[in-house]
MARSEGU-138150 format. One line per field, with one value per residue: residue number from 1; residue in one letter; z negated, y negated, x negated of N, C-alpha, C in turn. Coordinates in Angstrom, 2 decimals. Atoms other than C-alpha are relative to their C-alpha. Layout:
nr <- (NUM  ...)
rest <- (A  ...)
nZ <- (Z  ...)
nY <- (Y  ...)
nX <- (X  ...)
caZ <- (Z  ...)
caY <- (Y  ...)
caX <- (X  ...)
cZ <- (Z  ...)
cY <- (Y  ...)
cX <- (X  ...)
// end
This chain:
nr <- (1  2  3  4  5  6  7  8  9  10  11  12  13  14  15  16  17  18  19  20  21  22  23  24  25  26  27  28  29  30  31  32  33  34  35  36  37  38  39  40  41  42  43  44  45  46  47  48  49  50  51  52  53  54  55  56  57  58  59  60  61  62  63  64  65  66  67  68  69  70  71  72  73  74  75  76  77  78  79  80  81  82  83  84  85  86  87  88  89  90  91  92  93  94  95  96  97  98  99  100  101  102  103  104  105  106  107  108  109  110  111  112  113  114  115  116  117  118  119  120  121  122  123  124  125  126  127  128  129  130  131  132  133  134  135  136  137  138  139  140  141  142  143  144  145)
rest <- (X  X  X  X  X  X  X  X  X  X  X  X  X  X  X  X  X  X  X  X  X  X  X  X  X  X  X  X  X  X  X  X  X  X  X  X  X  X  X  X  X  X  X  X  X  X  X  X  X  X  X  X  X  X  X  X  X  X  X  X  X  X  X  X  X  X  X  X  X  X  X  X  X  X  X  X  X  X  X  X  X  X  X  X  X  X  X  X  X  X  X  X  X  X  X  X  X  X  X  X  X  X  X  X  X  X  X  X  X  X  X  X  X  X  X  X  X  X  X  X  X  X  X  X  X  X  X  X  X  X  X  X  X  X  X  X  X  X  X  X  X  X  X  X  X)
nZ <- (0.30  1.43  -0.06  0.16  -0.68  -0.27  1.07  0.03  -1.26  -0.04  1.11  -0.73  -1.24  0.48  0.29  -1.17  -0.61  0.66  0.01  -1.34  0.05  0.72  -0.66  -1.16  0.43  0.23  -1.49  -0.64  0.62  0.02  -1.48  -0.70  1.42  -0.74  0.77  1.14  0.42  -0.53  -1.11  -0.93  -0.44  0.29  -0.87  -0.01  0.99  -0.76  0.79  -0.81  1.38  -0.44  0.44  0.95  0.63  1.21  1.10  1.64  0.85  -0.69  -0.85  0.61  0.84  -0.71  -1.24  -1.10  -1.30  0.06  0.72  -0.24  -1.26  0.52  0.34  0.55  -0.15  0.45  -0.44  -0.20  0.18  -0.32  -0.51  -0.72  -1.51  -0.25  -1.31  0.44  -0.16  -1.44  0.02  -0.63  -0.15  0.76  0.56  0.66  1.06  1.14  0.20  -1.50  -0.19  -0.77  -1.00  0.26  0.00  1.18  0.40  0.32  0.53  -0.57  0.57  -1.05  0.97  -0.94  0.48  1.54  -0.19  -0.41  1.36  1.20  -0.37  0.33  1.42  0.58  -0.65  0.86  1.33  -0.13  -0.19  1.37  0.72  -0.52  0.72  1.34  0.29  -0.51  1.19  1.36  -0.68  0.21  1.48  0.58  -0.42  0.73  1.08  -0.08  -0.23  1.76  0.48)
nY <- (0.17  1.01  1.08  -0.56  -0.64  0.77  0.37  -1.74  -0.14  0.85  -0.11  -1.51  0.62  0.65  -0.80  -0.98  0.97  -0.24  -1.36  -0.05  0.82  -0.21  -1.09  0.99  0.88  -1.26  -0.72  1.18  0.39  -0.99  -0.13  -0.74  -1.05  -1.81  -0.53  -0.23  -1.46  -1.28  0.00  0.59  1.18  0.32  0.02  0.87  -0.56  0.65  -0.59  -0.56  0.23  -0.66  0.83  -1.50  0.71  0.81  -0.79  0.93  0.24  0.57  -0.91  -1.15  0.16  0.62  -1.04  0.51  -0.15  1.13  0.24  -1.08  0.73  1.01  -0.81  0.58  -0.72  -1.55  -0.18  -1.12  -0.65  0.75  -0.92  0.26  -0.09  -1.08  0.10  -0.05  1.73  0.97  -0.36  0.72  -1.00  0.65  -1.17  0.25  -0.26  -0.80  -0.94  -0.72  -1.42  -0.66  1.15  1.84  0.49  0.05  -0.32  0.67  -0.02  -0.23  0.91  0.93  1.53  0.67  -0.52  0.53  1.14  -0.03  -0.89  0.99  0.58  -0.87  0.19  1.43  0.22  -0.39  0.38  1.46  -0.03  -0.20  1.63  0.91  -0.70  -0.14  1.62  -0.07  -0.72  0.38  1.49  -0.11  -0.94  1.44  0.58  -0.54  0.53  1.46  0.28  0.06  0.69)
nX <- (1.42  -0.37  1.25  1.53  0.72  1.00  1.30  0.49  0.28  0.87  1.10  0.54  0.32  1.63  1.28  0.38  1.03  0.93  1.03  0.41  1.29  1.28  0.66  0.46  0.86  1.69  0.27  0.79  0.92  0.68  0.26  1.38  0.96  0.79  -0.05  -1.50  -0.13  -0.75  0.84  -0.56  -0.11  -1.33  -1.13  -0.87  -1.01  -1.00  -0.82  -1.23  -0.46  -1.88  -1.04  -0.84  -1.22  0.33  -0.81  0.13  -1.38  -1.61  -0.34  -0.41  -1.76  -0.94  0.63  -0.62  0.78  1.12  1.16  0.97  1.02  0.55  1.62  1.49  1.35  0.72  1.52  0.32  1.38  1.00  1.08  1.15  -0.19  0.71  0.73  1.65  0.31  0.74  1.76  0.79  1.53  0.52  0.66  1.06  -0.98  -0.02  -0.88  -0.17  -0.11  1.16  -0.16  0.36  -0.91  -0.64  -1.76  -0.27  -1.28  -0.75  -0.75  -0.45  0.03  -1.13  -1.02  -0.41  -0.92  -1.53  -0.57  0.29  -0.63  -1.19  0.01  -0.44  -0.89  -1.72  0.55  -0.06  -1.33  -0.49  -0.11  -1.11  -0.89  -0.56  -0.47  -1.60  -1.62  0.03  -0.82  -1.27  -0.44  -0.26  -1.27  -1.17  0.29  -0.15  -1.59  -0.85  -0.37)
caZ <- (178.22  175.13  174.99  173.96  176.95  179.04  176.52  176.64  180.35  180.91  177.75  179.82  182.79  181.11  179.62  182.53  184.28  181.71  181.82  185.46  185.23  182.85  185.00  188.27  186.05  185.27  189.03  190.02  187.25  188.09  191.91  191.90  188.97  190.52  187.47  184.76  182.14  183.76  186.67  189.87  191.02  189.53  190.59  191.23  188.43  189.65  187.28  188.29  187.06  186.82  186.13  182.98  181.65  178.67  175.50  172.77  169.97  171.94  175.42  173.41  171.20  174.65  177.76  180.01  183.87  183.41  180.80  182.60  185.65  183.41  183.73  182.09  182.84  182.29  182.65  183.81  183.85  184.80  187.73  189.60  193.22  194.78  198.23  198.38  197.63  200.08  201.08  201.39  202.55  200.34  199.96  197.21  194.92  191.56  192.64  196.34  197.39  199.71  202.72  200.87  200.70  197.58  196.26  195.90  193.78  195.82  195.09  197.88  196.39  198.97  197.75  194.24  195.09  196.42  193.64  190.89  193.05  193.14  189.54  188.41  190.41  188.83  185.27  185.96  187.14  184.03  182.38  184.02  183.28  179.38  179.53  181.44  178.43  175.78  177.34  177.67  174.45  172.93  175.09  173.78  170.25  171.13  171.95  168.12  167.59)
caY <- (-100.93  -102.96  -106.35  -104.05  -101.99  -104.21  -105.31  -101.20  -101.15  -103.84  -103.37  -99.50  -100.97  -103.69  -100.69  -98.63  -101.69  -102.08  -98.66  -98.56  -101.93  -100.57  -97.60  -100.22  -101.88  -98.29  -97.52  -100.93  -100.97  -97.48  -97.91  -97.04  -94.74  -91.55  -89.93  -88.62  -86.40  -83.78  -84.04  -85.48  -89.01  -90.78  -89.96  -92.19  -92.06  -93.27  -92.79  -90.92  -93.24  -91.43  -92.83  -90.90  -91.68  -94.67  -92.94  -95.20  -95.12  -97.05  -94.96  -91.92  -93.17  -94.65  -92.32  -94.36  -94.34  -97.34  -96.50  -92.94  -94.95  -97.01  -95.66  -96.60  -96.25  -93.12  -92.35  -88.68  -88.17  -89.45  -87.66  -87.76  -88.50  -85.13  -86.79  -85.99  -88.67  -91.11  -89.99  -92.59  -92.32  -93.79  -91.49  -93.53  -92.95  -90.66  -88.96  -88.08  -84.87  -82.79  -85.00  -88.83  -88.85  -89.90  -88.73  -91.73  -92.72  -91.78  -95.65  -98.07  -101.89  -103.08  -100.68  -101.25  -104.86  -104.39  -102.49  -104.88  -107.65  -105.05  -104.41  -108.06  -109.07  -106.27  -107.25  -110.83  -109.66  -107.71  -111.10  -112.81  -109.91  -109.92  -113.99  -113.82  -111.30  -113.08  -116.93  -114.91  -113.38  -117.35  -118.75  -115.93  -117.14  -120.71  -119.77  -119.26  -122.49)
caX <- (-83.18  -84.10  -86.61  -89.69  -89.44  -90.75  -93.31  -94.25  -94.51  -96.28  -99.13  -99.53  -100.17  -103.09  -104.68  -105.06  -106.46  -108.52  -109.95  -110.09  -112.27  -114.32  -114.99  -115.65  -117.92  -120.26  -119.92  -121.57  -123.91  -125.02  -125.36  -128.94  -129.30  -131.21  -131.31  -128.38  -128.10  -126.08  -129.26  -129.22  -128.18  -125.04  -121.71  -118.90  -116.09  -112.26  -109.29  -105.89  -103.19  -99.30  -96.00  -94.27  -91.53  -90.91  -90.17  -88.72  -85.93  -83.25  -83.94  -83.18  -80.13  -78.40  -80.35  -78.87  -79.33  -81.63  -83.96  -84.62  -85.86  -88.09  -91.49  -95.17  -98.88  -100.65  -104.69  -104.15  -107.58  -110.92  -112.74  -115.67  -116.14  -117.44  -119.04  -122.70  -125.22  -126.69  -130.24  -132.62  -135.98  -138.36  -141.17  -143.24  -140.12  -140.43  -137.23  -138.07  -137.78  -140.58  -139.71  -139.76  -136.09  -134.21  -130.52  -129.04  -125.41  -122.59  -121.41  -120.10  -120.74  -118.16  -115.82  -116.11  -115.73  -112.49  -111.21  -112.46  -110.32  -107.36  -107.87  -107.71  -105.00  -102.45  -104.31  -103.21  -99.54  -98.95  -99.88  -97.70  -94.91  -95.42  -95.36  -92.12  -89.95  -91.90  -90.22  -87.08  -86.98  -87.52  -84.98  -82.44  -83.45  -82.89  -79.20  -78.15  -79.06)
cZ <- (-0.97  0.79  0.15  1.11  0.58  -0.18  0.39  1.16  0.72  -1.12  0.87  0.75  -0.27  -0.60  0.84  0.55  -0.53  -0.17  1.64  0.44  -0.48  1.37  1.38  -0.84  -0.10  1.05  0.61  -0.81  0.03  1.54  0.52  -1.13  0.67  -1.04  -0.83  -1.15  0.24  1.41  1.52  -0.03  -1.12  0.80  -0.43  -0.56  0.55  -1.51  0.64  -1.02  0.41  -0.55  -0.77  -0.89  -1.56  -1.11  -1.29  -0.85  0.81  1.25  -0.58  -0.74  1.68  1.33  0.81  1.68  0.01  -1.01  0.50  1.25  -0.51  -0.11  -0.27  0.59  -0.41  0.59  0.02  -0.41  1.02  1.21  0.77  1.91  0.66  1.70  -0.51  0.22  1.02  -0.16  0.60  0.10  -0.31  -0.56  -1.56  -1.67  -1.16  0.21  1.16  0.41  1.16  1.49  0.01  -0.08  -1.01  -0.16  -0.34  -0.62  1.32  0.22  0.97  -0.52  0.28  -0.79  -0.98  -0.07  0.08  -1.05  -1.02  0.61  -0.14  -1.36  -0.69  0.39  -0.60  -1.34  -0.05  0.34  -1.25  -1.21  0.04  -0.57  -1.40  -0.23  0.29  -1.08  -1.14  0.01  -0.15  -1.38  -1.12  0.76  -0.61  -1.74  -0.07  0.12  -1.10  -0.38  -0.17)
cY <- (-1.18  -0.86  0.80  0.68  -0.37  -0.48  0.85  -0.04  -0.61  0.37  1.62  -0.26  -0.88  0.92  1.10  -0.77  -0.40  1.32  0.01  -1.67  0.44  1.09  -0.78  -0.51  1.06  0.08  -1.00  0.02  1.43  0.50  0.41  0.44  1.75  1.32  0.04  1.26  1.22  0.40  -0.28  -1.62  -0.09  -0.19  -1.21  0.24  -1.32  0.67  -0.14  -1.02  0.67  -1.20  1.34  -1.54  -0.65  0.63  -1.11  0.37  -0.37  0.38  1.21  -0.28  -0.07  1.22  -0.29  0.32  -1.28  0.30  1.49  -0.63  -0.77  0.85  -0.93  0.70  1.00  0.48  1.80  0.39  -0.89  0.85  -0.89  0.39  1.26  -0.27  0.44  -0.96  -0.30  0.21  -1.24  0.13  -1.15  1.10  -0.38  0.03  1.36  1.14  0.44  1.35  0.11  -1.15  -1.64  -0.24  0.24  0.29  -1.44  -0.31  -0.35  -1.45  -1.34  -1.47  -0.53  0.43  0.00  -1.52  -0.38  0.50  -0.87  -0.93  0.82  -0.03  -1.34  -0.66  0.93  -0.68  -1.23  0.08  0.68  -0.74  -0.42  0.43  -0.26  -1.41  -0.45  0.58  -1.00  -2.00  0.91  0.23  -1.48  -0.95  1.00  -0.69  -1.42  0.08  -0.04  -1.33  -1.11)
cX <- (-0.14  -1.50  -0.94  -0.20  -0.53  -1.03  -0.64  -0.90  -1.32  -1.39  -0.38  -0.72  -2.02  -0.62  -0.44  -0.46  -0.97  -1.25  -0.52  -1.44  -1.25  -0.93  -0.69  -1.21  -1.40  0.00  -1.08  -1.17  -1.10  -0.39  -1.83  -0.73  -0.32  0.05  0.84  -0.22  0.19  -1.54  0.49  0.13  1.77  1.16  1.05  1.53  1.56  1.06  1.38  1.34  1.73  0.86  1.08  1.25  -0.06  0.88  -0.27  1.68  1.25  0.26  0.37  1.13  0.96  -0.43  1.08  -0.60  -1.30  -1.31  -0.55  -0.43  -1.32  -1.44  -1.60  -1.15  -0.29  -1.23  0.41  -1.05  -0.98  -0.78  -0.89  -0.16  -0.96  -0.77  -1.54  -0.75  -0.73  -1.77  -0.92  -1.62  -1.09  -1.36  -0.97  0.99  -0.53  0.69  0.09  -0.32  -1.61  -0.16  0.14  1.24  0.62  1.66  0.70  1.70  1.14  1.17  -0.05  0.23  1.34  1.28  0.61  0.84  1.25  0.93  -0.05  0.92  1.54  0.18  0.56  1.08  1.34  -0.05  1.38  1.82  0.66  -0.39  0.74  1.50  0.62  0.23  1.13  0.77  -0.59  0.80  1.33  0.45  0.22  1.33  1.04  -0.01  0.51  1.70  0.90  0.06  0.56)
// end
């Protein structure tokens, strides 16, 4: 496995945490949107992330046992949470149904919370990661001279 893969791995990783923030960030900011384009209340969006294999120049010249173990982020796909939404009963609401009770976003604050803490916390370790090869990669440098 060469210097960059690591680099690779790591930079996958911060943009899938990145996307997955972002998406924490519409879920919270849309916790009491009743209304959507599609109609209805706003659903709660989560992203699937895989582990595919790192495809570079020097795993393919060498296709060693080490660089086919070496796997990167991957946003499968984006879906939508299919619970049904939280009915609250609010009859003086716009969006209340025959009985005063509103559709509300399928979106758990708590839960997000937790997630946004999860989130930042790998963020912050695949920091740490690319600051670690990019120190090694200067100490190898330092040995020429």
């Amino acid at each position: 496995m060469d210097f960059f893969s690591s680099m690779n791995v790591s930079s996958s990783a911060l943009s899938a945490e990145r996307t997955r923030m972002n998406l924490i960030s519409s879920n919270l900011a849309n916790a009491s949107s009743t209304r959507t384009p599609e109609g209805g209340p706003y659903k709660r969006k989560d992203a699937v992330f895989s582990a595919t294999p790192l495809e570079g120049s020097f795993n393919r010249a060498f296709n060693d046992a080490t660089a086919q173990q070496v796997r990167q982020v991957e946003i499968t796909r984006i879906v939508e949470d299919q619970s049904p939404p939280r009915l609250q009963y609010d009859p003086g609401h716009p969006d209340a149904n025959e009985q005063g009770y509103v559709a509300m976003p399928n979106v758990n604050v708590v839960e997000e919370m937790a997630d946004m803490i999860t989130a930042t916390r790998a963020y912050e370790a695949n920091v740490t990661a690319v600051q670690a090869a990019k120190s090694m990669a200067l100490k190898t440098l330092e040995i020429g001279k």
